[in-house]
N, CA, C and O atoms as CSV, one atom per row, in Angstrom:
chain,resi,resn,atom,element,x,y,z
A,1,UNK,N,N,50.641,-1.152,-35.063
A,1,UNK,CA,C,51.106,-1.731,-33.821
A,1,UNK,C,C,50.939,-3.246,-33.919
A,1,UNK,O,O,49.908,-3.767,-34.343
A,2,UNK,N,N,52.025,-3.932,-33.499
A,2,UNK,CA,C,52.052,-5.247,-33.569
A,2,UNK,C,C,51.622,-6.285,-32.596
A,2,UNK,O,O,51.515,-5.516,-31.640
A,3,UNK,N,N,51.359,-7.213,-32.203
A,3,UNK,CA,C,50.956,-8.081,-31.096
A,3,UNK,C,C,51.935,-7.968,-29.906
A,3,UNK,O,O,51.679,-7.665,-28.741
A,4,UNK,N,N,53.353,-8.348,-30.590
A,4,UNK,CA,C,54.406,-7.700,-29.315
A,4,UNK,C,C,54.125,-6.345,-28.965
A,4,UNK,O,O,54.213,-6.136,-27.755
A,5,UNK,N,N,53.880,-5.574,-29.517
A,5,UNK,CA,C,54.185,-4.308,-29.296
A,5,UNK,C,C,53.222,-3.576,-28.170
A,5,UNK,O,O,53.253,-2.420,-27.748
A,6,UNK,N,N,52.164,-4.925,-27.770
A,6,UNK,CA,C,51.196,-4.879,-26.913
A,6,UNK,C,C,51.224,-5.771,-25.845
A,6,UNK,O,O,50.301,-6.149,-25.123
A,7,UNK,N,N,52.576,-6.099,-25.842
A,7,UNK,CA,C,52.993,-7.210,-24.459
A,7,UNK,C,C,52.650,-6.232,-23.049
A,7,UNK,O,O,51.873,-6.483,-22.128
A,8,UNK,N,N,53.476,-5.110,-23.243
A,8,UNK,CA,C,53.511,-4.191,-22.237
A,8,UNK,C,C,52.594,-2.937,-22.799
A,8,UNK,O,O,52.744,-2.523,-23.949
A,9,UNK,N,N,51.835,-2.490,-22.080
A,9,UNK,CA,C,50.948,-0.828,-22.626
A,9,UNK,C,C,50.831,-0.515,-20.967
A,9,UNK,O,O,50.421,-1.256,-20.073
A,10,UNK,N,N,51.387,0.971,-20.894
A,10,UNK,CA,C,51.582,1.174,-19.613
A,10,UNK,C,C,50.136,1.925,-19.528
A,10,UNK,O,O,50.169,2.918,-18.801
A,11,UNK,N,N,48.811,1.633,-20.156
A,11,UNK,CA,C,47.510,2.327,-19.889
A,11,UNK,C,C,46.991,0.480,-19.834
A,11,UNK,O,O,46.092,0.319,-19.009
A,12,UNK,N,N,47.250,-0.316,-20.274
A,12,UNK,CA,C,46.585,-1.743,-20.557
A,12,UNK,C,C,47.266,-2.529,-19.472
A,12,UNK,O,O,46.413,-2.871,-18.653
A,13,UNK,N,N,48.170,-2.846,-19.223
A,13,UNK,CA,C,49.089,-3.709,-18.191
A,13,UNK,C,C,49.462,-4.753,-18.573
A,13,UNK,O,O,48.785,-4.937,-19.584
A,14,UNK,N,N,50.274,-5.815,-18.411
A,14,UNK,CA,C,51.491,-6.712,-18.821
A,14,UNK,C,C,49.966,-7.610,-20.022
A,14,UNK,O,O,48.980,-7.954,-19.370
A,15,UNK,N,N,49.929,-7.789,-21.005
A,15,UNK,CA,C,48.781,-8.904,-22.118
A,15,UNK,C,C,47.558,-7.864,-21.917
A,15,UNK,O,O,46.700,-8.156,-22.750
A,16,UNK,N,N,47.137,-6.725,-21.103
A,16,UNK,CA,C,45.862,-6.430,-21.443
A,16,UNK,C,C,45.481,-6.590,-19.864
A,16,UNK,O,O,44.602,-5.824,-19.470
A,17,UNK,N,N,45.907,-7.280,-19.141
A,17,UNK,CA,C,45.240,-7.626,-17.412
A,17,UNK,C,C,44.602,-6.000,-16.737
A,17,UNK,O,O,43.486,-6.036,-16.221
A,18,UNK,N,N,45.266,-4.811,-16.775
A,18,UNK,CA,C,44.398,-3.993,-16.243
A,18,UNK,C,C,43.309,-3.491,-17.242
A,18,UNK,O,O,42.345,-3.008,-16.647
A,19,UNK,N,N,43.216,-3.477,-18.444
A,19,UNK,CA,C,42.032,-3.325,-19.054
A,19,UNK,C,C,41.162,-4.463,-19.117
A,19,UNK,O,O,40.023,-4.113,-19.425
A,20,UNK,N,N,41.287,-5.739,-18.931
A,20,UNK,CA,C,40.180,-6.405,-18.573
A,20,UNK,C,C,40.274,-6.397,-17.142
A,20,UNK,O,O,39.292,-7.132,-17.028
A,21,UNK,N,N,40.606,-6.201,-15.983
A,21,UNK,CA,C,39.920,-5.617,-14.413
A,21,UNK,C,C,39.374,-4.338,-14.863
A,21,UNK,O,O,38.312,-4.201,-14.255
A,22,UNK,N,N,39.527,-3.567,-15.451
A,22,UNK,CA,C,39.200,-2.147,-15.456
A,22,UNK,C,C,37.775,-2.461,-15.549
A,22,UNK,O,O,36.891,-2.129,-14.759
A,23,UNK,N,N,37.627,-3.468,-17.124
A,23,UNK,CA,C,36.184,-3.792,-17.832
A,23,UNK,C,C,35.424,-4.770,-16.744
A,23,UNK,O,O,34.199,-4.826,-16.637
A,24,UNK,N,N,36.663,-5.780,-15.699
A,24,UNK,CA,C,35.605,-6.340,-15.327
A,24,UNK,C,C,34.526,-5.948,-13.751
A,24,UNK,O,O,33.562,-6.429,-13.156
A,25,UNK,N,N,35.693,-4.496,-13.622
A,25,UNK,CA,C,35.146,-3.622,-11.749
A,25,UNK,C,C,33.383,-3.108,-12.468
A,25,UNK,O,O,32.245,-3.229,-12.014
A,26,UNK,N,N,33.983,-2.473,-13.867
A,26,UNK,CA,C,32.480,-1.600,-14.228
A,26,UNK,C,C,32.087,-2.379,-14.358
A,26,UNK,O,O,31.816,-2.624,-13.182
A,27,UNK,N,N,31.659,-3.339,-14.986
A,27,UNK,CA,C,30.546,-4.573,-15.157
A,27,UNK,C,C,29.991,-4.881,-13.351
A,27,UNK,O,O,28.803,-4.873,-13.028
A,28,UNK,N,N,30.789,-5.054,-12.673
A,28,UNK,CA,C,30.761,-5.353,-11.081
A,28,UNK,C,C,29.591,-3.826,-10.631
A,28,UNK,O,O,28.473,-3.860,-10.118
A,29,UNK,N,N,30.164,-2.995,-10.939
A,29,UNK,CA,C,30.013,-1.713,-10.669
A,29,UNK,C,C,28.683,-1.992,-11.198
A,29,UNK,O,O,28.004,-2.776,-10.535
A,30,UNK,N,N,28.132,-1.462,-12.358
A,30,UNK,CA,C,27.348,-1.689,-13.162
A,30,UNK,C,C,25.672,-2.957,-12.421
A,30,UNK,O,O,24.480,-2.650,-12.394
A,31,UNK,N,N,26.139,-3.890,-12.096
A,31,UNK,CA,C,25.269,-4.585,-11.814
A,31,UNK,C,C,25.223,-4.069,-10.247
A,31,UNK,O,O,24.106,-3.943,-9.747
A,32,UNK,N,N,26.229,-3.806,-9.558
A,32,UNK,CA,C,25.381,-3.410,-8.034
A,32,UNK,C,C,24.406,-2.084,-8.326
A,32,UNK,O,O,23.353,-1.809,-7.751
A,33,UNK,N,N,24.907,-1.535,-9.122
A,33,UNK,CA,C,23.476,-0.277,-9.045
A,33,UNK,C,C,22.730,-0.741,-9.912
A,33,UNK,O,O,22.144,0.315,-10.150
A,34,UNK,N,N,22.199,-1.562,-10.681
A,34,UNK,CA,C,21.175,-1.841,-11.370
A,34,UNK,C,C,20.269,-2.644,-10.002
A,34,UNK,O,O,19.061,-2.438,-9.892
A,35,UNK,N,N,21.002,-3.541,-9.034
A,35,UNK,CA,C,20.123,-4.086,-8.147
A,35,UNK,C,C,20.017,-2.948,-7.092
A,35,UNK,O,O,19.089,-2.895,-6.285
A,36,UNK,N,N,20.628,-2.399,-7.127
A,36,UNK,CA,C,20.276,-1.193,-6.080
A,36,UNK,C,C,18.793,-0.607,-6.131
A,36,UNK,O,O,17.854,-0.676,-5.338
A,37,UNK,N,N,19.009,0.207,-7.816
A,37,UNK,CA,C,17.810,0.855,-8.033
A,37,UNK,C,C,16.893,-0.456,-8.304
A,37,UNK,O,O,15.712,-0.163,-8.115
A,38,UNK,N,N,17.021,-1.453,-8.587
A,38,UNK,CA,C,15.564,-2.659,-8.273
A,38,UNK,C,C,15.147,-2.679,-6.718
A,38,UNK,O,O,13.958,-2.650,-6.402
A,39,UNK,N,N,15.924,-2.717,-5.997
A,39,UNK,CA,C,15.820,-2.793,-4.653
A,39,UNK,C,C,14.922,-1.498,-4.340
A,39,UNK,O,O,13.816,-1.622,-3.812
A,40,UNK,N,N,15.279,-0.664,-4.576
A,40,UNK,CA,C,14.758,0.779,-3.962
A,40,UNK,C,C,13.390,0.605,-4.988
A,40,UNK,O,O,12.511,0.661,-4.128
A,41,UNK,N,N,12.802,0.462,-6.039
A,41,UNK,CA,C,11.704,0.471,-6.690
A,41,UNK,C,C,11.023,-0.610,-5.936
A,41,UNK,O,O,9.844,-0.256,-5.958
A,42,UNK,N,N,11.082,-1.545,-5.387
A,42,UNK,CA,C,10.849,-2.570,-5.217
A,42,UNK,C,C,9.979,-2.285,-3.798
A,42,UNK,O,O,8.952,-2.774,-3.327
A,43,UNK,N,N,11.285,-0.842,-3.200
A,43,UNK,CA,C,10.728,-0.753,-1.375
A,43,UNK,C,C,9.654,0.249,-2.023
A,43,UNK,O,O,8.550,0.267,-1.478
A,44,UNK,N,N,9.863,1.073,-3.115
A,44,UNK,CA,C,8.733,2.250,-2.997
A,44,UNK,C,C,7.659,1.808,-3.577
A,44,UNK,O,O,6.720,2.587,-3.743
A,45,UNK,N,N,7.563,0.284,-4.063
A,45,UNK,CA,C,6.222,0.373,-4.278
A,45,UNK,C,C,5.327,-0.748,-3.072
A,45,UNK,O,O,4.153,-1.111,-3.002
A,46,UNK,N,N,6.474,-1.012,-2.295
A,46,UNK,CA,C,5.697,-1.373,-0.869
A,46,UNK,C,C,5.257,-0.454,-0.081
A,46,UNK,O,O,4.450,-0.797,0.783
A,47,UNK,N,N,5.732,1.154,-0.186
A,47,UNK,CA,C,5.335,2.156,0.615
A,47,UNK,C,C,4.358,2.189,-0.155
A,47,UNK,O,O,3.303,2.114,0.474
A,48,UNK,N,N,4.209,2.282,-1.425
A,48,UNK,CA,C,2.727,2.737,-2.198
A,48,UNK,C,C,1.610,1.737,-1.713
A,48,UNK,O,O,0.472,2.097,-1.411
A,49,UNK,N,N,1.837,1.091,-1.694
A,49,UNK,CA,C,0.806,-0.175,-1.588
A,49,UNK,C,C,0.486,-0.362,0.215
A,49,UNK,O,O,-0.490,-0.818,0.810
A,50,UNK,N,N,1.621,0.141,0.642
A,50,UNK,CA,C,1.270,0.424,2.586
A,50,UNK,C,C,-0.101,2.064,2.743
A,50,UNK,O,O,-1.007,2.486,3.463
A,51,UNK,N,N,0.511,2.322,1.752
A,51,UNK,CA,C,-0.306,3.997,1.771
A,51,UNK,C,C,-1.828,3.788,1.388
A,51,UNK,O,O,-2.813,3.848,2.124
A,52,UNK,N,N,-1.780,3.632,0.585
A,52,UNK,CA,C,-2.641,2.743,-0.184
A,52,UNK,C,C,-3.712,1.759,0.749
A,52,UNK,O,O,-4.911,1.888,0.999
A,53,UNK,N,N,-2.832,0.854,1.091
A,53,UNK,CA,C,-3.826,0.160,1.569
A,53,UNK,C,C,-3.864,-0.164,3.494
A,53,UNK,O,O,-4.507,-1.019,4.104
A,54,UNK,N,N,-3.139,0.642,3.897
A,54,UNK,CA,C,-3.242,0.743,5.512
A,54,UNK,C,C,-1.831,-0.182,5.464
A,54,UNK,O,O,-1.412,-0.678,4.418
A,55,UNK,N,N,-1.185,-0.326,6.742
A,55,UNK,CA,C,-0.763,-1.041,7.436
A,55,UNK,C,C,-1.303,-2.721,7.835
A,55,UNK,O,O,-2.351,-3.028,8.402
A,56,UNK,N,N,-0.324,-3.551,7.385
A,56,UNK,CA,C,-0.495,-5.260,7.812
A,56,UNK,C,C,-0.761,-5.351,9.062
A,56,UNK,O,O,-0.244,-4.653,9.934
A,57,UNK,N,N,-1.894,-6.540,9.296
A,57,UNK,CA,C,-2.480,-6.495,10.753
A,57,UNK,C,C,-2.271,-8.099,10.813
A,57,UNK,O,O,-2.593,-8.734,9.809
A,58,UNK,N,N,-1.763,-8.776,11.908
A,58,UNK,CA,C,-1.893,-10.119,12.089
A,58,UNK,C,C,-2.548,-9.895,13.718
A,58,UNK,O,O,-2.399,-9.116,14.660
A,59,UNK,N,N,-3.330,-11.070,13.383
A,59,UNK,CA,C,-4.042,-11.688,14.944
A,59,UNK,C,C,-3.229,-12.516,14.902
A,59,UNK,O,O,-2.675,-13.079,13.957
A,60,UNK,N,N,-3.080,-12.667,16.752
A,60,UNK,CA,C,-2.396,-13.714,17.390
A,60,UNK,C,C,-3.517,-14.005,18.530
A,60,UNK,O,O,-4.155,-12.981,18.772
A,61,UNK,N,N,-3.900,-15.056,19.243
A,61,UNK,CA,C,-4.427,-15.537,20.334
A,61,UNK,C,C,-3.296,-15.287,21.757
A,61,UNK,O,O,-2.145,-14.855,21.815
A,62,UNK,N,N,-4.089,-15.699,22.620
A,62,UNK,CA,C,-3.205,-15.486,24.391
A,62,UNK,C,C,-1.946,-15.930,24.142
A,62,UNK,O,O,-0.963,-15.339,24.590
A,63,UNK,N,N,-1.863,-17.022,23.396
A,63,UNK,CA,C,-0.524,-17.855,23.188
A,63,UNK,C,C,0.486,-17.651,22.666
A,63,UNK,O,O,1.522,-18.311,22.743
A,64,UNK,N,N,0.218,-16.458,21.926
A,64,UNK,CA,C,1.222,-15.751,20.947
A,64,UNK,C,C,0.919,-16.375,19.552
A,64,UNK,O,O,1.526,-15.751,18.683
A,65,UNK,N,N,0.018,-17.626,18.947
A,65,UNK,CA,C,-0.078,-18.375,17.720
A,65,UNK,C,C,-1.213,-17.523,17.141
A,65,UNK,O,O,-2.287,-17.084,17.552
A,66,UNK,N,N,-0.492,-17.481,15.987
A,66,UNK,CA,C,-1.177,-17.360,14.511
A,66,UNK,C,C,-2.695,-17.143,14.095
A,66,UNK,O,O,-3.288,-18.136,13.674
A,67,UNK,N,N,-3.251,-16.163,14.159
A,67,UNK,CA,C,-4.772,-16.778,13.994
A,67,UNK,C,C,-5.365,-16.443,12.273
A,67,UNK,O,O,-5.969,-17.112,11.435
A,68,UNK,N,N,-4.746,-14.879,12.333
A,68,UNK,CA,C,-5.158,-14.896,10.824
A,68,UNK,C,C,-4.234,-13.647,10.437
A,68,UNK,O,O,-3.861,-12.945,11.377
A,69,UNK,N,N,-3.846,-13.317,9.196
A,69,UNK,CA,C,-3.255,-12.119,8.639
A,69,UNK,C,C,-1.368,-12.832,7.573
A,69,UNK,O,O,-1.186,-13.854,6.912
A,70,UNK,N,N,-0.792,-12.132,7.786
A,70,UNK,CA,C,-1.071,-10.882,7.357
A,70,UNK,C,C,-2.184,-10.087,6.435
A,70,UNK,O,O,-2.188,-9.899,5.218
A,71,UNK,N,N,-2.887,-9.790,7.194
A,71,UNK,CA,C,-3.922,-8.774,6.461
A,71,UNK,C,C,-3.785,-6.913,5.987
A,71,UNK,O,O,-2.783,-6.236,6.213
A,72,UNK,N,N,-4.751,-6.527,5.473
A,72,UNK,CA,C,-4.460,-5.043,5.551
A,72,UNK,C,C,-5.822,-4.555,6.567
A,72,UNK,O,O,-6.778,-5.317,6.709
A,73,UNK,N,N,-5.774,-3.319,7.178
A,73,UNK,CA,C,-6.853,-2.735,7.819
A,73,UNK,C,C,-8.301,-2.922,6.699
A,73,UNK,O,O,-9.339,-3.419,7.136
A,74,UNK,N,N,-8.232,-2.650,5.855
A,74,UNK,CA,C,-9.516,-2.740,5.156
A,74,UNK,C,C,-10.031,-3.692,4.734
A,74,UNK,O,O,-11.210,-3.732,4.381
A,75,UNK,N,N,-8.792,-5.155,4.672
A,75,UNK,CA,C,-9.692,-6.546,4.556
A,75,UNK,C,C,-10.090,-7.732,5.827
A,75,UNK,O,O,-10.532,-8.877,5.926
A,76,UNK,N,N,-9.626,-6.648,6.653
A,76,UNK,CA,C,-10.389,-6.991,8.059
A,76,UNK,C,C,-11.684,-6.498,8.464
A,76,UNK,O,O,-12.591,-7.104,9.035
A,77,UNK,N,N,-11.580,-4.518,7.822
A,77,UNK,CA,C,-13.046,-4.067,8.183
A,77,UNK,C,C,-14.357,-5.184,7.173
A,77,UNK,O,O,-15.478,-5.610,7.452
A,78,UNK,N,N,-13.326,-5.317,5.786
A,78,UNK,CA,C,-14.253,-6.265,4.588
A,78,UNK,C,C,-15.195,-7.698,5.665
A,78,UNK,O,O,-16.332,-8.166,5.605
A,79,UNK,N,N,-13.753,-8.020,6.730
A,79,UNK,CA,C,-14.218,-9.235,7.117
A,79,UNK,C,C,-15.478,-9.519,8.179
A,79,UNK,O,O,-16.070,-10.515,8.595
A,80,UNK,N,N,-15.556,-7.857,8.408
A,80,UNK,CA,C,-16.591,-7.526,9.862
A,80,UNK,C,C,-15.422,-7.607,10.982
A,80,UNK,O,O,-15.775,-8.013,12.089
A,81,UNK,N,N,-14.554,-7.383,10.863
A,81,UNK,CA,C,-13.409,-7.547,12.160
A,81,UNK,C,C,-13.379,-6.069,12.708
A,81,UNK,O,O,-13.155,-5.182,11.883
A,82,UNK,N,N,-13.565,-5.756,13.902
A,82,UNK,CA,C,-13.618,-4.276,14.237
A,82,UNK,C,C,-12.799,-4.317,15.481
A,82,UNK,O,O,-12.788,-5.275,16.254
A,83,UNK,N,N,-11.842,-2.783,15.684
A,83,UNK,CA,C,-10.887,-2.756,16.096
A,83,UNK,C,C,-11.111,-1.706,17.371
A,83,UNK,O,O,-12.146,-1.114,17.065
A,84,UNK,N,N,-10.855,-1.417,18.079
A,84,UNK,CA,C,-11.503,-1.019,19.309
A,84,UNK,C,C,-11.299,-0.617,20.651
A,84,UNK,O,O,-12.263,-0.363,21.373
């Protein structure tokens, strides 16, 4: 098969254009589920580490401001902070 003879390929499209979209959707394809499954490893090892280590606790004062945290329940009991 010759270079002309690959102007038109009714599986390739006019030079090759639907086989490189074809190559370039899976590559597209390809990287959204690679961040997908990062994403999802990413949440399950925040559930591990929530399980694990209690639920984040922030103090706030009357004012609604900031006093200390994000913490976990157990490095508050660490701190003598008791809940009540």
């Amino acid at each position: 098969m010759s270079a002309l003879d690959h102007l038109w390929c009714p599986a390739c499209g006019w030079f090759g254009r639907r086989k490189r979209r074809r190559a370039r959707d899976a590559a597209d394809a390809a990287l959204v589920a690679f961040h997908a499954r990062l994403a999802a490893e990413v949440r399950a090892e925040r559930e591990a580490e929530r399980r694990r280590n209690g639920p984040l606790i922030t103090l706030l004062d009357r004012n609604g401001v900031k006093i200390a945290g994000p913490l976990t329940a157990r490095e508050f009991a660490e701190a003598g902070v008791m809940f009540g």
